[in-house]
C-alpha positions as CSV (number, residue, x, y, z in Angstrom):
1,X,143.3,-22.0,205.8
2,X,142.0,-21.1,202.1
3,X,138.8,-18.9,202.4
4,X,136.9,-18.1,198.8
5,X,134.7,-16.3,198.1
6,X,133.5,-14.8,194.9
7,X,131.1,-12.1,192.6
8,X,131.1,-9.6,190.8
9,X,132.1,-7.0,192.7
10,X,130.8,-4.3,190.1
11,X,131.0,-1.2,192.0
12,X,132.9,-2.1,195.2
13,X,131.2,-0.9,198.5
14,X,131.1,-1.2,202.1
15,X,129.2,-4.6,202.3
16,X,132.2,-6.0,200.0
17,X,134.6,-4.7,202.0
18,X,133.1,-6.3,205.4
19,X,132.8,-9.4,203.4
20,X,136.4,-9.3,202.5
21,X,137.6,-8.1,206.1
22,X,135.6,-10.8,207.7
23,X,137.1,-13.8,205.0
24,X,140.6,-12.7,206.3
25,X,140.0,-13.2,210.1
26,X,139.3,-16.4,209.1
27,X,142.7,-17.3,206.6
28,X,143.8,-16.6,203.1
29,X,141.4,-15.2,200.9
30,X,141.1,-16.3,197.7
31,X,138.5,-13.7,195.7
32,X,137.0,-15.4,192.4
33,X,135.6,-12.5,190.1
34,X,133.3,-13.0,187.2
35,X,134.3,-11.8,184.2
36,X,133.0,-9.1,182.1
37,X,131.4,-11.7,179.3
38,X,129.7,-13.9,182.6
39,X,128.6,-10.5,184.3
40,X,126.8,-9.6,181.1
41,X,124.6,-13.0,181.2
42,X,123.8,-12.5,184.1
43,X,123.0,-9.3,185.0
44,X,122.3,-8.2,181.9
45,X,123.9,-6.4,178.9
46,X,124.3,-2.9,181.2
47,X,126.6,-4.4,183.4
48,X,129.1,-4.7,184.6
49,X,130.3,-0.9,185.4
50,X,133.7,-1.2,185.5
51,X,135.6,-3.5,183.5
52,X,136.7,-6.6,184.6
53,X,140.6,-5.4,184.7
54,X,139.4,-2.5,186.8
55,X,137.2,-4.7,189.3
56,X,140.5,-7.3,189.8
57,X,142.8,-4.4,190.3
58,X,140.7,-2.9,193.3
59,X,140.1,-6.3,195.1
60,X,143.8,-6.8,194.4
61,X,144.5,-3.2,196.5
62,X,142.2,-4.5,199.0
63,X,144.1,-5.9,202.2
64,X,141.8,-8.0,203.0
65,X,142.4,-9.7,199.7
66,X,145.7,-12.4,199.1
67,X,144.5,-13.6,195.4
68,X,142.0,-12.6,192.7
69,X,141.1,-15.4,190.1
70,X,138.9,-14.3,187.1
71,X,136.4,-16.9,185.9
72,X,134.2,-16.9,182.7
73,X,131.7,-19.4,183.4
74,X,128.4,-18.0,185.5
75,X,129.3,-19.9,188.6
76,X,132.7,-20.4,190.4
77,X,132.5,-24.1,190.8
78,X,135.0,-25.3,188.3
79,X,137.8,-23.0,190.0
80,X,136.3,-24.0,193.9
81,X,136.9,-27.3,192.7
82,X,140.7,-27.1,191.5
83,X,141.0,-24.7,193.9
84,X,139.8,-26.7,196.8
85,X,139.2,-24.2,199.6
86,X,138.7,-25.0,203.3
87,X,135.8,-22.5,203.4
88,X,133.6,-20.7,200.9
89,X,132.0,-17.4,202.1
90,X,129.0,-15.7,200.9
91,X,126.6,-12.6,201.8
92,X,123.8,-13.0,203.7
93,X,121.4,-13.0,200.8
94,X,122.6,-16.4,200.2
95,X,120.9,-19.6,201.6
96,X,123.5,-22.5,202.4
97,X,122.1,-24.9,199.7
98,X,121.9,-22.0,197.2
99,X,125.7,-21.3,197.6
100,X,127.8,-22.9,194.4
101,X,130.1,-25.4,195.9
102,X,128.5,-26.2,199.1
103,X,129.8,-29.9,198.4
104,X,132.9,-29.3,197.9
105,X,133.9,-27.4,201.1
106,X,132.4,-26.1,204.7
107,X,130.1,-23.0,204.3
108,X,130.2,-19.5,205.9
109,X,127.2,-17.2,205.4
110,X,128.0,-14.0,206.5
111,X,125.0,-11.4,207.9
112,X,124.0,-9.5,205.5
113,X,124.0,-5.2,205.3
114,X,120.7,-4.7,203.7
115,X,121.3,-1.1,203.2
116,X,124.7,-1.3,200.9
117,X,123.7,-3.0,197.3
118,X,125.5,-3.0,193.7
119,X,121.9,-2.3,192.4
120,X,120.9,-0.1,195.1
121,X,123.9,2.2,194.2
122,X,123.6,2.1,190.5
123,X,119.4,3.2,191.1
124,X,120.9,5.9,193.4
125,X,123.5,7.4,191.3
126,X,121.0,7.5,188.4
127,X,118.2,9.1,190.5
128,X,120.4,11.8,190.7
């Protein structure tokens, strides 16, 4: 079974790696990972942190993770739909018919960990 899932991943923490662990219980993961030049459209021109060959090469470490696909447009659903997953999995702070490519393939959301945030880490590290 294909599972995908996708983001940013800017600064990689806990939540992501629950995310990921959960996505391979479930089959082959399949991470899609917005590019720097999509990142900056959407979060701003600030972001991301680390570059986009940086952000692939950790999710690539991961073992949670089988394949990392870079995408330059703002949402994944060109590459869900050649890629044609089984499942698509998302973070809690998604709602079903929010999640890009909820008609193209069944949809997981998995619970969200309210404390673990990109921004929230980015505000803490420059509280400091």
């Amino acid at each position: 079974m294909i599972v995908f899932t996708n983001g940013c991943f800017d600064v990689l923490h806990r939540a992501h790696i629950e995310l990921l662990k959960y996505c391979s219980s479930l089959g082959t993961v399949v991470v899609g990972l917005n590019s720097d030049n999509s990142i900056k459209r959407l979060k701003g021109q600030n972001r991301p942190i680390f570059n986009q060959k940086d952000r692939k090469f950790m999710l690539e470490s991961c073992r949670f993770v089988d394949s990392v696909i870079l995408f330059e447009e703002d949402t994944p659903y060109n590459l869900v739909q050649s890629l044609k997953p089984d499942l698509i999995v998302k973070g809690g702070d998604y709602n079903l018919e929010n999640v890009v490519g909820s008609d193209l393939a069944k949809v997981i959301i998995f619970d969200y960990i309210d404390e673990y945030s990109t921004t929230k880490t980015i505000e803490r590290i420059s509280n400091r």
